[in-house]
NUFISE-272516 format. One line per 5 residues: for each residue x negated, y negated, z of C-alpha. Coordinates in Angstrom, 2 decimals, always signed. Layout:
<torkols>
X,Y,Z  ...
</torkols>
This chain:
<torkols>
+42.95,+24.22,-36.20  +42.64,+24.28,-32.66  +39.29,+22.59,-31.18  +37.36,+22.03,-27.91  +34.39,+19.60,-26.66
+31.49,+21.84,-26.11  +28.12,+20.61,-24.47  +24.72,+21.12,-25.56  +22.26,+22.97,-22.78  +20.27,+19.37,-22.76
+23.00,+18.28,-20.93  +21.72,+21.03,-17.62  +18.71,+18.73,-17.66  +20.26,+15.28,-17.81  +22.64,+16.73,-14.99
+20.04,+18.21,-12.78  +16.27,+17.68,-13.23  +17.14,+14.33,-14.52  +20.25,+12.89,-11.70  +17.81,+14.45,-9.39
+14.48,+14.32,-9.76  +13.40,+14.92,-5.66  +13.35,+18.17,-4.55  +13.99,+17.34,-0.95  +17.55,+15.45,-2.09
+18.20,+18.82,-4.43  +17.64,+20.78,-1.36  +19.72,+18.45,+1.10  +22.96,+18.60,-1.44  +22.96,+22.31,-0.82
+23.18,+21.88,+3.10  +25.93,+19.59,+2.42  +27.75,+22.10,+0.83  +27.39,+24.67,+3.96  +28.62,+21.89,+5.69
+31.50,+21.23,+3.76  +31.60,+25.11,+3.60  +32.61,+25.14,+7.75  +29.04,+26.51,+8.31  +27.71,+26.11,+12.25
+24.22,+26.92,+10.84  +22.24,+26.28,+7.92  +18.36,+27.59,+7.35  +16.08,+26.46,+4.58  +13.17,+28.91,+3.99
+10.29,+27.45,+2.16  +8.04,+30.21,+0.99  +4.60,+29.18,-1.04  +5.72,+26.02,-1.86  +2.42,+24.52,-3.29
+2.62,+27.76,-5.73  +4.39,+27.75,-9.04  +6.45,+30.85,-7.73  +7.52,+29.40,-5.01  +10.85,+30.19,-3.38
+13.74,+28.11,-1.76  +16.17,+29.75,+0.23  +19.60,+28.43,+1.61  +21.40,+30.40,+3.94  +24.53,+29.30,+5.61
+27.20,+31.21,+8.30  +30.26,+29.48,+6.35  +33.24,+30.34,+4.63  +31.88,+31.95,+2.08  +33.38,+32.15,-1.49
+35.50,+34.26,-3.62  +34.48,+35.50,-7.66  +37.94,+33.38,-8.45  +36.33,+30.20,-5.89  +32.93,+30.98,-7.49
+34.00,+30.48,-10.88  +36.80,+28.03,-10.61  +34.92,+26.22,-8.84  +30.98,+26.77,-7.93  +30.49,+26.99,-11.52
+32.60,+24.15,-13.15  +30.61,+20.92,-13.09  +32.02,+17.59,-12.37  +35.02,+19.58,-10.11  +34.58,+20.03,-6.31
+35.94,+22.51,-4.63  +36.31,+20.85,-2.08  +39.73,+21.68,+0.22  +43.54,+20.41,-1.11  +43.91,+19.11,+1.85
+41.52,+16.75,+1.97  +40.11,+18.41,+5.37  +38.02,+21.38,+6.17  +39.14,+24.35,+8.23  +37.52,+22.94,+11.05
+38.79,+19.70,+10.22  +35.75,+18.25,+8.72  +35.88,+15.56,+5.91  +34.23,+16.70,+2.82  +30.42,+15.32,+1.95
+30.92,+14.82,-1.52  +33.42,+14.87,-4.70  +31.57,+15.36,-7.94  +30.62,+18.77,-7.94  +26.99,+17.85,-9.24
+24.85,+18.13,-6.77  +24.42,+21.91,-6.29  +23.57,+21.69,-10.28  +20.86,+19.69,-9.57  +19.05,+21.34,-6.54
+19.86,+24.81,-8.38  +17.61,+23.44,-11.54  +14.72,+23.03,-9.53  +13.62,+26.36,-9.84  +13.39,+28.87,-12.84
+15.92,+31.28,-11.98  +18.84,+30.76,-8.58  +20.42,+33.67,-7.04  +23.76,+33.17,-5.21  +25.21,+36.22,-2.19
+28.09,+34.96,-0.94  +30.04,+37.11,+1.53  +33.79,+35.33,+1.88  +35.28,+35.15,+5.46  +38.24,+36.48,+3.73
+37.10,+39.95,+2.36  +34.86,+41.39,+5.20  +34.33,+44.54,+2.97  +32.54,+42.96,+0.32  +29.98,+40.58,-0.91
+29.80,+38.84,-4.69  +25.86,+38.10,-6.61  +25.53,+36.21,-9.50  +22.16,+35.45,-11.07  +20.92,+32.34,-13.52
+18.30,+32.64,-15.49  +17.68,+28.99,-16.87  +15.76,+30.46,-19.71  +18.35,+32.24,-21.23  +19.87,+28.44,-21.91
+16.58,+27.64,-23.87  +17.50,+29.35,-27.11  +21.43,+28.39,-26.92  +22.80,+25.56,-28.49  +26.08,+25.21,-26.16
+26.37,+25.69,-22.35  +29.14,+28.39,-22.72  +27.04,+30.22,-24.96  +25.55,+32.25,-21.76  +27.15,+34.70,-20.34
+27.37,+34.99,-16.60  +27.89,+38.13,-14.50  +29.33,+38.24,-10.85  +28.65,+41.36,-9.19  +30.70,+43.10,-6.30
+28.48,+44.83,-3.82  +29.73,+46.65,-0.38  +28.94,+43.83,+2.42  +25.64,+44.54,+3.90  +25.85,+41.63,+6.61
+29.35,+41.31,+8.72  +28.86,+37.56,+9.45  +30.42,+35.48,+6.54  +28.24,+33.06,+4.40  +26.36,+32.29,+1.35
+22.75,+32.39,+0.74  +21.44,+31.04,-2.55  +17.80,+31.93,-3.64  +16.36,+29.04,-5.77  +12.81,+31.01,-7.70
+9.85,+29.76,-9.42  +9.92,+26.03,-8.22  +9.51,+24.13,-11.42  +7.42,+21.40,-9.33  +5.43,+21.60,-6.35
+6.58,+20.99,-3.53  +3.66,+18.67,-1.38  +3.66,+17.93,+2.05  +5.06,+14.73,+1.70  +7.77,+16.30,+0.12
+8.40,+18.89,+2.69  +8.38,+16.10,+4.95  +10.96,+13.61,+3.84  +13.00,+17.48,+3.71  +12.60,+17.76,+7.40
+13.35,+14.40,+8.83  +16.55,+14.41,+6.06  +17.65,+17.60,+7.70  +16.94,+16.89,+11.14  +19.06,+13.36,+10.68
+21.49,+15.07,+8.36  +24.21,+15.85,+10.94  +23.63,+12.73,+13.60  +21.38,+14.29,+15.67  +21.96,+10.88,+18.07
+25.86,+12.10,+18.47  +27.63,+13.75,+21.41  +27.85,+17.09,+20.10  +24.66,+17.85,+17.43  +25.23,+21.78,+18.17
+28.27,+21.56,+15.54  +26.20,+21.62,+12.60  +22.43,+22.49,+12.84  +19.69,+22.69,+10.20  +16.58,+24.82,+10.84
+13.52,+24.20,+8.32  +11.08,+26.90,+8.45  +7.84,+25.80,+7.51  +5.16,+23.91,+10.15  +6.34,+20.63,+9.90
+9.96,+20.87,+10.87  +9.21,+21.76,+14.58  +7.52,+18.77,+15.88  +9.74,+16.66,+13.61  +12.55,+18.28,+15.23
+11.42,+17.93,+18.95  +10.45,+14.25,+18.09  +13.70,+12.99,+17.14  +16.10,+15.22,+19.76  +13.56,+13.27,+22.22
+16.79,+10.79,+22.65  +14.85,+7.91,+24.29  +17.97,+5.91,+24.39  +17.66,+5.58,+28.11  +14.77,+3.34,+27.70
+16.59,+1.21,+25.19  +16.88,-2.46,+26.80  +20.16,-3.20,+24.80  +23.20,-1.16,+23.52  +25.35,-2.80,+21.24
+28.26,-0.83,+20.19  +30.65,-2.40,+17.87  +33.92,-1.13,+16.17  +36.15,-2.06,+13.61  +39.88,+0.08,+13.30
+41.78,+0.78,+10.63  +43.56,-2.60,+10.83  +40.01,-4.22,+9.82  +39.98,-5.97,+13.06  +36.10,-5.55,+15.51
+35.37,-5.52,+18.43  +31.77,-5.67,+20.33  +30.12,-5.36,+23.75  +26.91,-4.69,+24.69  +25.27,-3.38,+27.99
+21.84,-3.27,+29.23  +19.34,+0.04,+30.52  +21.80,+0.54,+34.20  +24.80,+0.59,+31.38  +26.30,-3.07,+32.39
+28.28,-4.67,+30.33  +26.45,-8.27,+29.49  +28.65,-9.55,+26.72  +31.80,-8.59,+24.99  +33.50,-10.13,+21.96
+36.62,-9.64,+20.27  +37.08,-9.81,+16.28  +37.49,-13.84,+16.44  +34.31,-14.35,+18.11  +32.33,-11.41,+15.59
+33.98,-13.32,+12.20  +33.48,-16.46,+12.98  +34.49,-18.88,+10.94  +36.72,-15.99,+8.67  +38.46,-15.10,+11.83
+41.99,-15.02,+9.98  +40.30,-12.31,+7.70  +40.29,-8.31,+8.21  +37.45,-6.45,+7.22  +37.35,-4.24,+4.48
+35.74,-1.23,+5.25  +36.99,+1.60,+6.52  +37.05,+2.43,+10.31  +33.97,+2.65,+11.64  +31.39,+2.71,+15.14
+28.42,+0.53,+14.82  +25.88,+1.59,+17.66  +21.95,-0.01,+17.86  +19.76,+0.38,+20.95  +16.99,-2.33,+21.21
+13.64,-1.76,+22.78  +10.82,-4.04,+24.41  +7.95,-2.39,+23.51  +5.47,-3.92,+25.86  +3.15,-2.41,+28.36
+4.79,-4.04,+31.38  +8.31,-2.39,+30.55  +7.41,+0.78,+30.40  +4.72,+0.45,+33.70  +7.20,+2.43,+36.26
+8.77,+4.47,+33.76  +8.39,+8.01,+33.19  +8.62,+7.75,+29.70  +5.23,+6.35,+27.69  +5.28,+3.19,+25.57
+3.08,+5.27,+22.61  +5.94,+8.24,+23.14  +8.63,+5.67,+22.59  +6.62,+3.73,+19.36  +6.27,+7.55,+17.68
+9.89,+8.16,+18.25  +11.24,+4.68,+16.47  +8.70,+5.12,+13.77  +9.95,+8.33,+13.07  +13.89,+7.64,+12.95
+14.08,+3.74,+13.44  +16.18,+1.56,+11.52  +19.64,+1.67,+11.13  +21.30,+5.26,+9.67  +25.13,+5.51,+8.30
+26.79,+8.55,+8.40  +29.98,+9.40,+6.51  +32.46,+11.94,+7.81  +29.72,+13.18,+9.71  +26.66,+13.75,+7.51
+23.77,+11.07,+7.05  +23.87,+8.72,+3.66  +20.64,+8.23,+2.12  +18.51,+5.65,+1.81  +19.99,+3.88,+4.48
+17.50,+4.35,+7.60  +14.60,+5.20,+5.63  +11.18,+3.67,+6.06  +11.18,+0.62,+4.59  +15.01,+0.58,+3.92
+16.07,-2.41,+5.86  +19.94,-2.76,+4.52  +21.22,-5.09,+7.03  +17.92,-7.02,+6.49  +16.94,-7.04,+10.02
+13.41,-7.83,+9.96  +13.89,-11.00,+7.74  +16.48,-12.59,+9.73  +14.34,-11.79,+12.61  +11.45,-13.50,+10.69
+14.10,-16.40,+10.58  +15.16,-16.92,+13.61  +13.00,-14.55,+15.82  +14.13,-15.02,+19.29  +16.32,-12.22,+20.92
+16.44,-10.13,+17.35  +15.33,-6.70,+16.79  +13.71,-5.31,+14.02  +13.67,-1.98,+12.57  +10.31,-1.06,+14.59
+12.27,-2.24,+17.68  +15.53,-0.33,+17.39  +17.08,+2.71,+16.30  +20.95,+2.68,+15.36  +23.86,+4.34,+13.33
+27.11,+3.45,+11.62  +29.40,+6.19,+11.74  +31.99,+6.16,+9.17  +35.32,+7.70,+8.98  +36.54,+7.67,+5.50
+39.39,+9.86,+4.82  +41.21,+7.53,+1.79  +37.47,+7.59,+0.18  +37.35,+4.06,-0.20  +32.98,+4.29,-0.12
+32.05,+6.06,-2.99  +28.24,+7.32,-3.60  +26.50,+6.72,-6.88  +26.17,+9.76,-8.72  +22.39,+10.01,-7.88
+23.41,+9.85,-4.33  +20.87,+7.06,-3.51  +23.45,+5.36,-1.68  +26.63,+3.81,-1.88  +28.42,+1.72,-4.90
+28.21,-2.06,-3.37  +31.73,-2.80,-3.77  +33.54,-4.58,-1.75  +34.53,-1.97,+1.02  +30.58,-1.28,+1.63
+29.98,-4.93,+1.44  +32.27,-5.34,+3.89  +31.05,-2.58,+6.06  +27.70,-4.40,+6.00  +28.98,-7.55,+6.73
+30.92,-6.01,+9.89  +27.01,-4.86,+11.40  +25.69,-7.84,+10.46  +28.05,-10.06,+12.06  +27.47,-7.64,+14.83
+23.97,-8.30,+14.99  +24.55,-12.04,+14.59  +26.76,-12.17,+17.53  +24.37,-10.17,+20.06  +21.53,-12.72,+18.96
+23.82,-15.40,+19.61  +24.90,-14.12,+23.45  +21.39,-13.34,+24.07  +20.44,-16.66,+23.15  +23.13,-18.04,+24.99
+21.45,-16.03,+28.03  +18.26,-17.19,+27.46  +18.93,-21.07,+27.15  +20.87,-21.03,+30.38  +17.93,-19.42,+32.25
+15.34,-21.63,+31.24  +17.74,-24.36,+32.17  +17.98,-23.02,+35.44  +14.51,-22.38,+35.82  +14.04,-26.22,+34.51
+16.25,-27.52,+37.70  +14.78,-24.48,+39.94  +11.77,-26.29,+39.11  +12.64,-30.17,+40.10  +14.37,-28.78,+42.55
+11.21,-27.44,+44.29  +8.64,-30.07,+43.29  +10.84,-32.34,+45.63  +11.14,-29.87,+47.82  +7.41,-29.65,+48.01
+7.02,-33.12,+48.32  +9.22,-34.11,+51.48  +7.01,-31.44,+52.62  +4.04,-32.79,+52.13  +5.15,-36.48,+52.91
+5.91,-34.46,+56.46  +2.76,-33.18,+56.82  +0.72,-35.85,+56.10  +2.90,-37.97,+58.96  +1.61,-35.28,+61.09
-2.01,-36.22,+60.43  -3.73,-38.28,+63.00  -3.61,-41.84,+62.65  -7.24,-42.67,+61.53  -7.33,-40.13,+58.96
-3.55,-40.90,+57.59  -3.94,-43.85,+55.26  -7.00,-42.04,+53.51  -4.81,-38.64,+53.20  -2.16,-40.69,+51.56
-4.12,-42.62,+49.14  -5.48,-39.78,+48.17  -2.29,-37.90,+47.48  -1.18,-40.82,+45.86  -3.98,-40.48,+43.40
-3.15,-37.16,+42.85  +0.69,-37.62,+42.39  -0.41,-40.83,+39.77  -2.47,-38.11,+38.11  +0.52,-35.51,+37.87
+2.73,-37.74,+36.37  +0.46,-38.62,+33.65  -0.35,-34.76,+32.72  +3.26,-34.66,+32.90  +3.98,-37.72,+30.29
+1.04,-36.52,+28.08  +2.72,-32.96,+27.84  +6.22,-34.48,+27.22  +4.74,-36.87,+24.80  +3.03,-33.43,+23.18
+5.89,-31.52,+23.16  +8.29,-34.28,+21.50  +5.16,-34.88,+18.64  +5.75,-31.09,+18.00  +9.40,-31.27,+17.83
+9.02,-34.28,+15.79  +6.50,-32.37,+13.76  +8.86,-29.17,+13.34  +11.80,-31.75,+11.89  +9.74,-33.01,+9.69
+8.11,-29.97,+8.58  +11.63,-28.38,+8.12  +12.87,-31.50,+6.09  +9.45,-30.96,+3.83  +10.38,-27.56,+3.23
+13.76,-28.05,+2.19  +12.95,-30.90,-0.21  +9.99,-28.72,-1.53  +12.76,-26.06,-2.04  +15.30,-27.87,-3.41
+12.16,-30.11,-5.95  +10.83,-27.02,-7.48  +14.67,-26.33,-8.99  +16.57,-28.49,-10.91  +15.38,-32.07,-10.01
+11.55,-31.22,-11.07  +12.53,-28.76,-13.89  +14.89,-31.78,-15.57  +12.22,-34.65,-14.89  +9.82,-32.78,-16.75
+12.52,-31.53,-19.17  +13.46,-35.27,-19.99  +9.93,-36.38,-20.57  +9.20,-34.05,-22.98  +12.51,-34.89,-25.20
+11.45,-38.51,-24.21  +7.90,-38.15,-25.82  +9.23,-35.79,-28.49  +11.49,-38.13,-29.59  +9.41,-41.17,-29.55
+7.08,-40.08,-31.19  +9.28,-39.10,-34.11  +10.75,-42.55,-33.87  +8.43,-45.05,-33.19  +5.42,-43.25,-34.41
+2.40,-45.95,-33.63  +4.16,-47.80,-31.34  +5.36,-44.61,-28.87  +1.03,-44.71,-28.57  +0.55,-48.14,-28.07
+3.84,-48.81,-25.71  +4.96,-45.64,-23.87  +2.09,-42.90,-23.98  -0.02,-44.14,-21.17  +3.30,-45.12,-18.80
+5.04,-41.41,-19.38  +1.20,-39.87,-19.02  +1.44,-41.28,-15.87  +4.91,-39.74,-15.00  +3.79,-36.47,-15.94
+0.61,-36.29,-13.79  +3.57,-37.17,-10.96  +5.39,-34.81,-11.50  +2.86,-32.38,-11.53  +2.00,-33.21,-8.25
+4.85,-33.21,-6.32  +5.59,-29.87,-7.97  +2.14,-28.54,-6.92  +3.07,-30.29,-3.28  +6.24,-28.37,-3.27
+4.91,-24.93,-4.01  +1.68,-25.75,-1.68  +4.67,-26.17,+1.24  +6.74,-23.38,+0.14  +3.61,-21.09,+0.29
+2.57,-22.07,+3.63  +5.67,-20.79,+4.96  +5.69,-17.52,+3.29  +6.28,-15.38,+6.75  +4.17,-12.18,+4.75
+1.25,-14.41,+5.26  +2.02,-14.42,+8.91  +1.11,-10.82,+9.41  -2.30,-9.55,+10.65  -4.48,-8.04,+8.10
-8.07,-7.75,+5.96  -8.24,-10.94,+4.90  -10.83,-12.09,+2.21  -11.66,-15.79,+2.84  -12.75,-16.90,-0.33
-9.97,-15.38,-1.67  -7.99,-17.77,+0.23  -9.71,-20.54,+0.04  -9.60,-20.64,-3.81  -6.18,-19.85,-3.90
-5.57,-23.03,-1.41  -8.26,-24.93,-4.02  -6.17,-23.96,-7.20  -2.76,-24.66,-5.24  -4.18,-28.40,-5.04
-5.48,-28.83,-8.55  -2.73,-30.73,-9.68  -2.06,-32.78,-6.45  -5.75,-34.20,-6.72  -5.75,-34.55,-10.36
-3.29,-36.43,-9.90  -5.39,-38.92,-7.31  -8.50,-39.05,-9.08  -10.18,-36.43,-7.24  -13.36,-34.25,-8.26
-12.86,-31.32,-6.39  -16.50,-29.05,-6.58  -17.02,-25.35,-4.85  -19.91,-23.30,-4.15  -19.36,-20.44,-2.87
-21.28,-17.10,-1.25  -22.34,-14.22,-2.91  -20.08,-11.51,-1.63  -16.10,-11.03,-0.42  -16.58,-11.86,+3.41
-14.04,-10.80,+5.34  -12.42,-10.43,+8.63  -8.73,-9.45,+10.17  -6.68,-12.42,+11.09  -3.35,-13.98,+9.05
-3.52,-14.97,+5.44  -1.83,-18.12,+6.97  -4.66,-19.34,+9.51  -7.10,-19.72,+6.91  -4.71,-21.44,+4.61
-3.95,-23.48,+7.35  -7.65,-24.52,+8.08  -8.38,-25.11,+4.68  -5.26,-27.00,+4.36  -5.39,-29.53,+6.70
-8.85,-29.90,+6.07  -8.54,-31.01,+2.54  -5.63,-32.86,+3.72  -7.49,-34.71,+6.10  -10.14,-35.54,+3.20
-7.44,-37.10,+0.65  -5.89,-38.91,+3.17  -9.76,-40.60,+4.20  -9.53,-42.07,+0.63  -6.62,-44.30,+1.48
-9.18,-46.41,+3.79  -12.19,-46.70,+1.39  -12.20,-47.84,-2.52  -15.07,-44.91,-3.50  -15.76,-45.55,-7.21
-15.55,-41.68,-7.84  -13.88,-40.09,-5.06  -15.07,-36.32,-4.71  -14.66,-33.73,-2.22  -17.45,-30.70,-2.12
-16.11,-27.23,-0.72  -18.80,-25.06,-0.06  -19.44,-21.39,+2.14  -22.84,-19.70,+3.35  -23.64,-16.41,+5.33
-25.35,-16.83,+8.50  -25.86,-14.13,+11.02  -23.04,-12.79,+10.72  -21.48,-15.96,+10.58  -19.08,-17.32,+7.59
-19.87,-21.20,+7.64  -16.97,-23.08,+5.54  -17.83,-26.97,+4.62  -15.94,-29.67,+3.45  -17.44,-32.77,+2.68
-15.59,-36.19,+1.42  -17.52,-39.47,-0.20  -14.91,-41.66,+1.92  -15.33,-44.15,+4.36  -16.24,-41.64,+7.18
-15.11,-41.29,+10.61  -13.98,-44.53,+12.02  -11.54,-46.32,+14.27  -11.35,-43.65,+16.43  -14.26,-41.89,+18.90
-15.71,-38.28,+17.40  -14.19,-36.48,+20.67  -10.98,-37.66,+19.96  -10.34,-36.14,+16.74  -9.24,-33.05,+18.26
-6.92,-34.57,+20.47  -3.10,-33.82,+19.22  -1.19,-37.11,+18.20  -4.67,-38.98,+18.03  -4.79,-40.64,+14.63
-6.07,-44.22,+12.30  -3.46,-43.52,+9.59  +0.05,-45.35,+10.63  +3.08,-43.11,+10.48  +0.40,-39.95,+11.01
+0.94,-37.26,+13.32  -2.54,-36.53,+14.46  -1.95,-32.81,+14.44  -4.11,-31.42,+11.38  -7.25,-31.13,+13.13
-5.81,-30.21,+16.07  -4.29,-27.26,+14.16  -7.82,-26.75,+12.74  -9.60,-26.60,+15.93  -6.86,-24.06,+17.59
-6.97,-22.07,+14.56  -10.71,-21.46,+14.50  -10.47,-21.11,+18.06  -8.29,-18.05,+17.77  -10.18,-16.48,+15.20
-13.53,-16.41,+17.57  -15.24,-19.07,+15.72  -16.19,-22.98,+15.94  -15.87,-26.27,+14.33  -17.72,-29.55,+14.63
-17.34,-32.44,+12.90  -19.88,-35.12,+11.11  -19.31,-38.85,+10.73  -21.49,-39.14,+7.63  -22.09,-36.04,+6.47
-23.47,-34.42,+3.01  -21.67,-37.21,+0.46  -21.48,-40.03,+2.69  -17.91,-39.49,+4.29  -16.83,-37.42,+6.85
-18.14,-33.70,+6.87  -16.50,-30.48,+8.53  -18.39,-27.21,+9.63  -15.97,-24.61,+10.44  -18.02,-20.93,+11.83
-16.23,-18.10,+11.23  -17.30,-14.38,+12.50  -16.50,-11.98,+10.34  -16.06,-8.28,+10.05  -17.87,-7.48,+6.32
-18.75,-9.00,+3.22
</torkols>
């Protein structure tokens, strides 16, 4: 007996509604089938699409189909039909292999109605109709039959146009949206020759969408980096600036790096990025606006790939940020764009299909040829930074001897001048200059002095924030670990004697090891760069967040830490990392006051108020107070009692508040004996 694997109708859902649940990507497989179809032209009609009857329409000026093509092909799933050869008629390389696609987008509607009029046959055109209810009450797929119909040709252009009826979802503007800037990127709109393939979308939204992004404000771009890599796997790079200069170039040693020796595996492809400065004086004698040029990179920013000439989804989207520009940016953020600043493409010539898109055709499989086509851009970007840098150092090194240069310069000149003075008023001209040339070089050893404290500073915050990385993995986790067996275990053995002997000294270890672990994560969070960004920013919030992120570290010291706070959630715009920052170094500053005095009960009182629009924040210590030092001098950076100190934290404080619009003062006994801070902060709403 002779047998055959049949399929249920569920499987039409898991293969279409299912694999693709977005209309817009349903809609956007179709194109890519005019495309592959050697169409010039494809036009999606969106009629009533907020309705439940509402109507998709496809129509293309391509090849066209045959009944034999139609059901050999169109209609087998999991087959394309895609040419022998590998290339179109016009020499295009097919979008796509699986042949499920066109199932899915043809599922989102009730019913789908394909004409098709074959370049081949210019007499006729071929119809078939689904009804994807008549699927409802079969158990098998080939349980349905379905009906091609030959009709006299009523159009003598070739094409197909497929009628998609009764959309089972609605389609909402931010649907029809993501649809029109998919179909206006679809077919590198940034390329020399867009007019090969077009898309029209004909509802409201596609028009400005359209004229937005054929804007092409690459003119205005600062930097072009265009980067290739050949079939041999070996790159090369240059980039050029707005006149179209070449600034740097770099061969495929100089892009890999330290994996020079190695090839990159990825097929051959163009890497191009144009990098903006958005700023007010760039754009002050040009033509083009800065707001023009913001709307255009928010639109189509980031970095697109496309694949034998068609866009690849998600890369390029908002929020999609594959080559993860804006965190290395976040690193290292000197001479870096990010996706708001630039707009770029990959281009990707893959004719021995070694990318392959997942099935849902959210992107590519990350094997290793896409890897490796990632690493190629990246290394790109990497290198560009590095030149720019490069640039950058050796200008302000110029500028440094430009500068010494000039100031003696300046200074034989004066020295003439004041030789030219009269006798009786020449000694008092050059005491006086002398004065003033004393003064200089102090102002100049105080800001050298400042500027090495905050190198110091940086080093030693870095070296903090690598041990507080590095503590809060293994080292912490197997200290703690170990005391627990340790107490575990003693207890089980020594019974009495673990309390009398060992308790109190592995207690002790504990409370340790809770604090440097709430030290770590207190360092780690400070340099979290999303707190960096501007935003509504509840204080309170904040400052019990900052209060809880202690609790351990000041159990740990025999600190009572007490709040009151304001009815209310004030709150103003400013950085998440400011406030943390001034609460910080405030409580900081309050620990390390204990050091100098032996308080019996060392507490710290936190407390906020309203006033006039005013957020007052108070932190009070029982310590010693202010002394050793003058109350002015507090501010001053690198001004401090404590030995090895850095005399930065209020100074951090003060600038801080100081951006923010508000004040600070400071008390040398204040509410609980010790020192007492008042920071004022105005704020938007509470």
């Amino acid at each position: 007996m002779t047998v055959h694997i049949r399929f249920a109708t569920e499987i039409l859902k898991r293969l279409g509604e299912e694999l693709n649940p977005s209309p817009d990507q349903g809609i956007v497989e179709l194109v890519k089938n005019a495309y592959d179809a050697d169409a010039h032209q494809c036009i999606v009609e969106i009629d009533d699409p907020t309705s439940g009857e509402g109507i998709v329409r496809i129509v293309d000026d391509g090849d066209g189909m045959t009944p034999t093509e139609i059901e050999n092909g169109w209609l087998i799933l999991g087959r394309s039909s895609k040419a022998p050869t590998g290339v179109t008629r016009l020499g295009r390389l097919p979008s796509g292999s699986k042949g499920l696609g066109r199932l899915a987008a043809l599922r989102l509607g009730k019913r789908a109605i394909l004409v098709t009029r074959p370049r081949t046959s210019t007499q006729r055109q071929f119809e078939l109709a689904i009804d994807w209810g008549d699927y409802e009450d079969a158990q098998t797929v080939d349980e349905v039959p379905l009906e091609i119909a030959d009709q006299p040709r009523q159009i003598a252009q070739s094409g197909t146009a497929i009628s998609i009826i009764g959309l089972r979802r609605r389609m909402l503007r931010v649907d029809v949206q993501k649809l029109a800037r998919t179909l206006v990127l679809l077919a590198d709109p940034f390329g020399e020759d867009p007019a090969s393939f077009t898309t029209t979308l004909r509802v409201p939204e596609f028009a400005d969408l359209e004229a937005l992004v054929r804007s092409r404000y690459f003119e205005d771009a600062e930097f072009h980096l265009t980067a290739r890599v050949g079939v041999d796997g070996r790159a090369s790079a240059e980039v050029r600036d707005s006149r179209e200069q070449i600034l740097f170039a770099a061969e495929h040693d100089q892009l890999r790096g330290s994996r020079e020796s190695l090839a990159y595996g990825c097929p051959p492809s163009t890497f191009d990025l144009w990098a903006y400065l958005l700023t007010k004086q760039t754009f002050a004698l040009r033509t083009t606006t800065l707001a023009d040029v913001r709307s255009w990179l928010s639109t189509v920013g980031g970095v697109h790939i496309y694949l034998n000439g068609l866009r690849v989804g998600p890369y390029g989207n908002p929020g999609n940020d594959w080559l993860e520009m804006n965190l290395r940016r976040a690193q290292s953020p000197e001479e870096r764009p990010s996706t708001n600043t630039s707009i770029g493409k990959v281009v990707v010539e893959d004719r021995e299909q070694r990318l392959t898109q997942k099935t849902d055709r959210s992107g590519f499989i990350e094997d290793h040829a896409f890897l490796e086509l990632r690493e190629f851009a990246r290394d790109a970007l990497s290198w560009m930074a590095r030149e720019r840098l490069r640039t950058a150092e050796a200008r302000r090194r110029r500028e440094r001897q430009e500068a010494t240069s000039q100031a003696l310069s300046t200074r034989g000149q004066m020295e003439g001048a004041i030789d030219s003075v009269p006798e009786p008023v020449k000694s008092q001209v050059r005491s006086a200059f002398a004065r003033y040339d004393r003064a200089r070089d102090r102002e100049a050893s105080a800001l050298r002095s400042e500027i090495q404290l905050y190198r110091t500073l940086s080093t030693a915050g870095i070296t903090a924030a690598t041990f507080a990385h590095e503590s809060t993995g293994n080292p912490l986790k197997v200290i703690g670990q170990s005391l627990k067996a340790i107490e575990r275990r003693g207890r089980r053995e020594l019974g009495d004697a673990y309390e009398s002997k060992f308790a109190e000294p592995v207690e002790a270890v504990k409370r340790s090891v809770e604090s440097l672990s709430a030290l770590s994560n207190i360092t780690l969070s400070l340099i979290d760069r999303d707190k960096r960004r501007l935003r509504r920013v509840d204080v309170q919030d904040v400052l019990v967040s900052v209060l809880k992120a202690f609790e351990p570290f000041v159990a740990g010291r025999d600190v009572e830490v007490s709040k009151e706070l304001a009815q209310g959630s004030p709150y103003l715009r400013a950085s998440e990392a400011a406030i943390e920052s001034i609460v910080t170094n405030l409580l900081n500053n309050s620990l390390q006051a204990f050091e100098k005095g032996a308080a019996q009960k060392r507490r710290i009182q936190v407390r906020t108020a309203l006033l006039n629009g005013l957020m007052e924040i108070r932190v009070a210590d029982n310590g010693p107070g202010i002394t050793g030092i003058e109350l002015a001098d507090i501010w001053l950076p690198g001004q401090t009692t404590r030995p090895n100190g850095t005399g930065l934290g209020l100074t951090i404080v003060r600038d801080a508040v100081s951006d923010l619009g508000g004040t600070v003062e400071a008390k040398v006994h204040g509410a609980l004996g010790g020192a007492e801070m008042i920071v004022s902060l105005p704020i938007i709403g509470a």
